[in-house]
C-alpha positions in Angstrom: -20.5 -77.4 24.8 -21.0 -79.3 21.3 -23.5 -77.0 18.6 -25.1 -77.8 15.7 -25.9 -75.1 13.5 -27.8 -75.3 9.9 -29.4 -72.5 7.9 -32.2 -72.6 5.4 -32.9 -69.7 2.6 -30.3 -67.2 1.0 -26.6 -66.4 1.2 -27.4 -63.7 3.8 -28.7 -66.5 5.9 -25.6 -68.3 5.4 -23.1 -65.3 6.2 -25.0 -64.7 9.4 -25.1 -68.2 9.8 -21.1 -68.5 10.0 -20.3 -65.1 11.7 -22.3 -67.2 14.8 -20.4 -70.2 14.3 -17.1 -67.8 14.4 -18.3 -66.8 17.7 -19.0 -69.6 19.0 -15.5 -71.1 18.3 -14.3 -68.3 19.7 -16.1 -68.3 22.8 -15.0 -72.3 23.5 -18.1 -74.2 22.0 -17.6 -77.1 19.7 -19.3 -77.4 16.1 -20.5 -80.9 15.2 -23.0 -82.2 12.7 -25.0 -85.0 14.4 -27.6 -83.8 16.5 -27.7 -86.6 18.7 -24.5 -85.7 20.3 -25.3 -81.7 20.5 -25.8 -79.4 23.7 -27.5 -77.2 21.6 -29.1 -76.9 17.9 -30.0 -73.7 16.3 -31.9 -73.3 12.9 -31.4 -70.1 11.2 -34.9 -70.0 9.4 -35.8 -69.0 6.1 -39.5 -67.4 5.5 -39.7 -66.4 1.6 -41.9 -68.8 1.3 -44.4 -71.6 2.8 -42.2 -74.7 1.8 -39.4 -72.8 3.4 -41.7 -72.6 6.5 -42.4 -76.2 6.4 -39.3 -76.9 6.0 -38.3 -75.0 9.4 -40.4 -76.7 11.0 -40.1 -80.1 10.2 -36.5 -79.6 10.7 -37.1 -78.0 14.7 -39.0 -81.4 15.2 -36.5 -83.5 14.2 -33.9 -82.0 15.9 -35.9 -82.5 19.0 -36.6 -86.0 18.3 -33.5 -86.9 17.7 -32.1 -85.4 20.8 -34.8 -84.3 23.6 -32.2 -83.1 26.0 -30.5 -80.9 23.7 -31.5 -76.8 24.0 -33.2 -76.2 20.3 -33.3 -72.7 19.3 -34.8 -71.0 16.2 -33.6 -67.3 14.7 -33.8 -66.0 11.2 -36.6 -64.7 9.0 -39.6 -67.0 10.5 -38.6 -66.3 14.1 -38.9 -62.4 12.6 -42.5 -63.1 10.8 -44.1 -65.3 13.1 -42.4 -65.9 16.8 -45.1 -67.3 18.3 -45.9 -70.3 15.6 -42.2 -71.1 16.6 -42.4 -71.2 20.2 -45.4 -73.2 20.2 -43.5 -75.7 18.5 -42.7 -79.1 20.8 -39.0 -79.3 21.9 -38.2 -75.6 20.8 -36.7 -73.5 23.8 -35.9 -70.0 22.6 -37.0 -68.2 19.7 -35.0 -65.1 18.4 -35.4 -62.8 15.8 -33.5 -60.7 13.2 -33.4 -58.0 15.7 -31.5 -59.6 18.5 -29.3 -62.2 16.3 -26.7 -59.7 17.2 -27.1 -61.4 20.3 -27.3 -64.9 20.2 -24.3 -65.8 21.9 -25.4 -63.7 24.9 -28.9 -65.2 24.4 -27.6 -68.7 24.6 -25.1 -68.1 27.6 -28.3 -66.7 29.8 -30.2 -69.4 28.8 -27.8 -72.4 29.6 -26.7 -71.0 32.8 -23.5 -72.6 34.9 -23.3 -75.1 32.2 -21.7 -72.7 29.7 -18.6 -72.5 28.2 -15.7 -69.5 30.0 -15.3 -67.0 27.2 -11.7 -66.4 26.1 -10.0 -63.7 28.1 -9.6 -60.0 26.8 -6.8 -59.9 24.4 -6.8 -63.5 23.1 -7.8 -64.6 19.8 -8.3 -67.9 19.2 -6.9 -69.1 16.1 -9.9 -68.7 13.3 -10.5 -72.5 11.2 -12.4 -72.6 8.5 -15.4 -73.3 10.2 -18.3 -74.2 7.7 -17.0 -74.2 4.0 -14.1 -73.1 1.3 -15.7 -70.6 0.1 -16.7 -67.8 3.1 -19.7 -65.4 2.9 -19.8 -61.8 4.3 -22.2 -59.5 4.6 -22.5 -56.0 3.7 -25.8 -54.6 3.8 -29.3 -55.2 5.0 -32.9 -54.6 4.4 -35.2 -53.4 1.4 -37.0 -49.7 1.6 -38.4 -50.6 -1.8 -41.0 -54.1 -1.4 -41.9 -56.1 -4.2 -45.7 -56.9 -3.8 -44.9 -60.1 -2.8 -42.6 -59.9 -0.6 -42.1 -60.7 3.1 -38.3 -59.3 3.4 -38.9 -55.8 4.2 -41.0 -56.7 7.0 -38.8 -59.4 8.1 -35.4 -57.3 7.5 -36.0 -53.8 8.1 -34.6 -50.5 6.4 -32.5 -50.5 3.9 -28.6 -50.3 6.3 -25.0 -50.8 5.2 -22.0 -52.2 7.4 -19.2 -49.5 7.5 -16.4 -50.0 4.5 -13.6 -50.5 7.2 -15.4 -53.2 9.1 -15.8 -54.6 5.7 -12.5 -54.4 4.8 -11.1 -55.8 7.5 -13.4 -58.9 8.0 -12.5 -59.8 4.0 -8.6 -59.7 5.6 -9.4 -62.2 8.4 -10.8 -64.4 6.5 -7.9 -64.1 3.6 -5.5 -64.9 6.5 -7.7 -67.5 7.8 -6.7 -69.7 4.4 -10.1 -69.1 2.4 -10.2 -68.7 -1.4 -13.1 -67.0 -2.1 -15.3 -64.0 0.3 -19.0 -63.9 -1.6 -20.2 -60.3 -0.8 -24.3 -60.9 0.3 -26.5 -58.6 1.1 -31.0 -58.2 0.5 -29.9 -55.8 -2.3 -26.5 -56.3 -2.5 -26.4 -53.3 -5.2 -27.3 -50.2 -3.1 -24.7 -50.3 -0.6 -23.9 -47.2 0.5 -21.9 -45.9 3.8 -20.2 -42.2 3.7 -20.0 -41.8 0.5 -18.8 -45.1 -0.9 -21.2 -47.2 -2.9 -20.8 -50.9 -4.4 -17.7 -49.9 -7.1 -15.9 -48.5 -4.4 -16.0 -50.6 -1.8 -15.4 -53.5 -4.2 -12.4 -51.1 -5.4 -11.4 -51.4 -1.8 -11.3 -54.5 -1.0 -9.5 -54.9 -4.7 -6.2 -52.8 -3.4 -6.4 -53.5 0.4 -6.5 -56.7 0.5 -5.3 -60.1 -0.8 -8.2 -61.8 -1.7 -7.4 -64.6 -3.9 -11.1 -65.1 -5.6 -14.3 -62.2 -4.9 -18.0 -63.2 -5.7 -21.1 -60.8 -5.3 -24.2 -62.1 -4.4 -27.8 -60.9 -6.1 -27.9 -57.5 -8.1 -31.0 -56.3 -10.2 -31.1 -54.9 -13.3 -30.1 -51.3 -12.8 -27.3 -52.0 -10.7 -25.6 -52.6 -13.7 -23.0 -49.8 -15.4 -20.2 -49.9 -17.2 -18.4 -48.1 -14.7 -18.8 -51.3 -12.4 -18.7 -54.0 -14.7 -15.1 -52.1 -15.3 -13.3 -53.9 -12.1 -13.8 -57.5 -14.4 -11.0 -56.2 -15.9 -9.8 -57.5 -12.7 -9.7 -61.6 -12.8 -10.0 -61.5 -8.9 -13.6 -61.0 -9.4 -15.7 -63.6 -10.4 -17.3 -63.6 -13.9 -20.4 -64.5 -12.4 -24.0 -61.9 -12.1 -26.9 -63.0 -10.5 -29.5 -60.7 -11.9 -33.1 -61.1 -10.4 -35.7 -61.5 -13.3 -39.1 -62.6 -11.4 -40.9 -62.8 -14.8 -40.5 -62.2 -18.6 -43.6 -60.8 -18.8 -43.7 -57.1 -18.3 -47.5 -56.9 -17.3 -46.3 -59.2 -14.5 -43.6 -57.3 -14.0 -45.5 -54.3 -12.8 -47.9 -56.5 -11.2 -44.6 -57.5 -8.8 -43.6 -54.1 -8.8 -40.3 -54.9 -9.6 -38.3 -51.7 -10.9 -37.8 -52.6 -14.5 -39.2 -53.9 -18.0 -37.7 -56.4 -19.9 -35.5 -54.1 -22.3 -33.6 -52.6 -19.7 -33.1 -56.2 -18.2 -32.2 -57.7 -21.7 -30.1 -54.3 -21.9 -28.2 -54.9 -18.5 -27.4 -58.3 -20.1 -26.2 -57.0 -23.1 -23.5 -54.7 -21.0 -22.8 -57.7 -19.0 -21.7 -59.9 -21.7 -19.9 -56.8 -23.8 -17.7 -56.2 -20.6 -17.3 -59.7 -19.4 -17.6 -62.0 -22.3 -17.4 -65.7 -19.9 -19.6 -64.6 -17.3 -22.7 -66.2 -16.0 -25.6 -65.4 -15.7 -28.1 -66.8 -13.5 -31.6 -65.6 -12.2 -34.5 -66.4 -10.4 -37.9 -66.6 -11.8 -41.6 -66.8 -10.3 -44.2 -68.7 -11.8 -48.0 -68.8 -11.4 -48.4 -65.0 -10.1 -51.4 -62.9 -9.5 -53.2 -63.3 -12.6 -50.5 -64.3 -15.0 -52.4 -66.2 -17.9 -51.4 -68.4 -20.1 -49.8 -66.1 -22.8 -47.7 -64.0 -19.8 -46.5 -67.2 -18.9 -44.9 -67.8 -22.5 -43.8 -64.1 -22.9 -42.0 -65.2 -20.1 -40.6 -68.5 -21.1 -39.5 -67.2 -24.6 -37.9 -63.8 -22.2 -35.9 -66.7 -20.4 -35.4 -69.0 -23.8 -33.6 -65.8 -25.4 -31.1 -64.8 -22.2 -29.6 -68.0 -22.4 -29.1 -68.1 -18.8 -26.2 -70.2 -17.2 -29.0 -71.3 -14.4 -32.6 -70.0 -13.9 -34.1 -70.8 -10.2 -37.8 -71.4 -10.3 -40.3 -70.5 -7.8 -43.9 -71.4 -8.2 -45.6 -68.8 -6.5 -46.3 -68.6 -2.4 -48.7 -65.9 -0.9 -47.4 -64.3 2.1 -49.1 -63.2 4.4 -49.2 -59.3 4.9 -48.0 -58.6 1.2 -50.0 -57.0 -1.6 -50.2 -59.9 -3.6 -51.3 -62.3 -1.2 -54.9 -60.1 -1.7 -54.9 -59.8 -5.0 -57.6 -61.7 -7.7 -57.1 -64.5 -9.8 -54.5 -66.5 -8.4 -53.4 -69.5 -10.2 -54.7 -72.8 -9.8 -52.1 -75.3 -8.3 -52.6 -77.0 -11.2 -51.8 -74.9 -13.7 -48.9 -73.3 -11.2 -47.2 -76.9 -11.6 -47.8 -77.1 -15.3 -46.5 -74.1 -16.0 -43.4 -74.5 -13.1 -42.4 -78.4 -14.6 -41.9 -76.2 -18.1 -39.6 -73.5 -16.8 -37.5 -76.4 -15.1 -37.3 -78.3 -18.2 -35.9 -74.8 -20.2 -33.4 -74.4 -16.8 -32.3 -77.6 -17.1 -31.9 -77.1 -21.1 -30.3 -73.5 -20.5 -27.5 -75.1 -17.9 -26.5 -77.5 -19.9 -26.1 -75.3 -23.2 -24.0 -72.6 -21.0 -21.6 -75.5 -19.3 -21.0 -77.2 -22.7 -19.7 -73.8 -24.1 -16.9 -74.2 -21.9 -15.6 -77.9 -22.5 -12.1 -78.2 -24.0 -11.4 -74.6 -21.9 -8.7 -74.4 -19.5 -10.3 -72.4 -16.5 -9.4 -72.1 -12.9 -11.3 -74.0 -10.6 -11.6 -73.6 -6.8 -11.8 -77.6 -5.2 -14.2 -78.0 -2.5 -15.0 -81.3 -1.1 -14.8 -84.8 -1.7 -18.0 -86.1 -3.2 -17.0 -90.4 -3.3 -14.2 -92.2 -3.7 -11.2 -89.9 -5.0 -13.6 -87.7 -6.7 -13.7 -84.1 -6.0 -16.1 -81.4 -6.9 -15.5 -77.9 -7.4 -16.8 -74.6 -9.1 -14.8 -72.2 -12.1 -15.2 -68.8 -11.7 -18.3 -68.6 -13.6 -20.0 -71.1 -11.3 -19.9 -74.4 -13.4 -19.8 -77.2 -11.2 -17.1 -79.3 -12.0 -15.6 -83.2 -10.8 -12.2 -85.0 -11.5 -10.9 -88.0 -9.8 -7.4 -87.3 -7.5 -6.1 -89.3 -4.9 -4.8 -86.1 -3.8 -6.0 -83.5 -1.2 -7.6 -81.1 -3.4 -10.0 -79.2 -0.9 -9.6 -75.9 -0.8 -7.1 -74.9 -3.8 -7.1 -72.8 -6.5 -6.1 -74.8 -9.9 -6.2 -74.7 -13.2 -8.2 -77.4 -15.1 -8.5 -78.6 -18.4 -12.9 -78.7 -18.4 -14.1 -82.3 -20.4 
């Protein structure tokens, strides 16, 4: 049985995404990419906001159009919010949410019937390719016991839960054998992991002595997260010099407006730390626009906030109500209009940001982790510090560690 798999939304997404596609393997089914000759296409679905709806489900209805015979299936976030706008969707069969993803490949065997593949017998392990991309995502934790107001992932992820440090440990190891370069640790908050005892610094620790990682990068961490005790393991260059530290707004009436956990000094002062302990590093963020009442001078606090962190890449969301979430019901939201003003400058100061962090770097000799080919002999791959980088090889170069001389 051939499957298509894509995912929409965050890393999480993406490491659930290819712990599926391990299963599959292992269980005799085929990954392709073209629908049209697929058994069976499942979406992992993103719900943070209403494009990433849209986008869901203009992707479902392809699919189906494209191949009307094939079994279309939708998990993820927007299966979790809103099942039933899924299954009413033309073409989809099976809707499952966060709560039985678990059991997907159970889910898909029941529904196909005769037709599907023989699992592998007890005791066999069917060798493990790298099955998606060079760089391999894992997760560690799940769920957020502390919402933002506007925020659908607590109610679409649950409690705040940890995978055990062992299991941890040990998937890091099969995928080390399994050729990759770099693991990404993701998580919703990727900063309060905790199981018996061990918290973030020592399970990275862990993973740092136990195994032979070649290259380790952590997903999202806010603010607070940050110490000196754990920006300590940098000293390690295993560990990528790379933070991405949620902002939301450089406004700090907005700020509690979100009810994000912070003001703007102790973020500016968890950058600081950052760049005292681990001069190269990036740092990247993400950054709402248009929310709740933000007027015209809270937007600029927060455009000078971002101006002043010099960050390596800022990701800018115009603002999406969510159903169910404090902010959805709270006065004076911003006109689309002025949303897309304000949105079209913070992507002209990302844009301006990028570029002044990568040029910091040219003439440097850093090591660079080749991913893909991208045209004819030219490859494209990412330093340590997550500049995208390209040089022209007639050579193999996907997945290897090198060192490169940046232009």
């Amino acid at each position: 049985m051939k499957v298509v798999l894509e995912t929409l939304g965050c890393k999480l997404n993406q490491a659930e995404t290819e712990l599926l596609a391990r299963e599959l393997i292992e269980a005799g089914y085929q990954l392709v990419s073209r629908i049209g000759e697929a058994d069976i296409y499942i979406l992992n679905t993103c719900t943070v906001t209403h494009i990433a709806d849209s986008k869901s489900r203009h992707r479902l209805r392809q699919a189906h159009r494209r191949n009307p015979n094939a079994l279309i299936l939708a998990t993820g976030c927007y299966a979790q919010r809103a099942r039933q706008e899924l299954a009413c969707i033309g073409g989809v069969n099976l809707v499952v949410d966060n709560n039985e993803k678990g059991r997907l490949l159970r889910i898909i065997e029941g529904a196909w019937g005769r037709g599907r593949p023989i699992p592998l017998g007890k005791g066999t392990r069917k060798p493990r390719p790298l099955v998606l991309r060079t760089r391999t995502f894992i997760k560690i934790q799940d769920g957020c016991n502390t919402p933002c107001s506007y925020c659908i992932v607590p109610r679409v992820r649950g409690r705040e839960t940890s995978l055990p440090t062992n299991e941890i440990i040990t998937e890091v190891s099969r995928r080390v054998d399994d050729g990759y370069q770099e693991v990404v640790l993701t998580a919703t908050k990727t900063g309060t992991y905790q199981h018996n005892g061990i918290d973030l610094k020592g399970l990275l620790e862990r993973i740092l002595v136990e195994t032979g990682v070649p290259r380790l990068r952590l997903s999202s961490l806010q603010p607070q997260e940050i110490s000196s005790g754990l920006l300590g393991l940098w000293a390690d260059d295993r560990l990528c010099p790379h933070f991405h530290l949620s902002l939301q707004s450089g406004s700090d009436p907005v700020l509690a407006r979100m009810r994000r956990r912070y003001d703007t000094a102790e973020y500016e002062q968890a950058v600081s730390l950052i760049r005292e302990s681990v001069p190269d590093a990036a740092i990247t963020t993400d950054v709402i626009v248009g929310f709740p009442g933000e007027t015209d001078e809270e937007f600029k606090e927060s455009y000078r906030f971002c101006k002043q962190m010099e960050f390596a890449r800022i990701h800018v969301f115009p603002f999406s109500p969510r159903s169910g979430t404090e902010a959805a019901q709270m006065p004076a939201q911003v006109d689309p209009k002025t949303k897309k003003q304000h949105s079209d400058s913070m992507l002209t100061l990302a844009e301006e940001s990028a570029r002044n962090f990568r040029e910091r770097f040219s003439g440097r000799t850093m090591t660079v982790l080749w991913e893909q080919r991208t045209g004819e002999g030219i490859w494209s791959g990412v330093t340590g510090n997550y500049i995208r980088v390209f040089t022209k090889s007639e050579e193999d170069l996907s997945n290897q560690l090198m060192t490169t001389k940046l232009a």
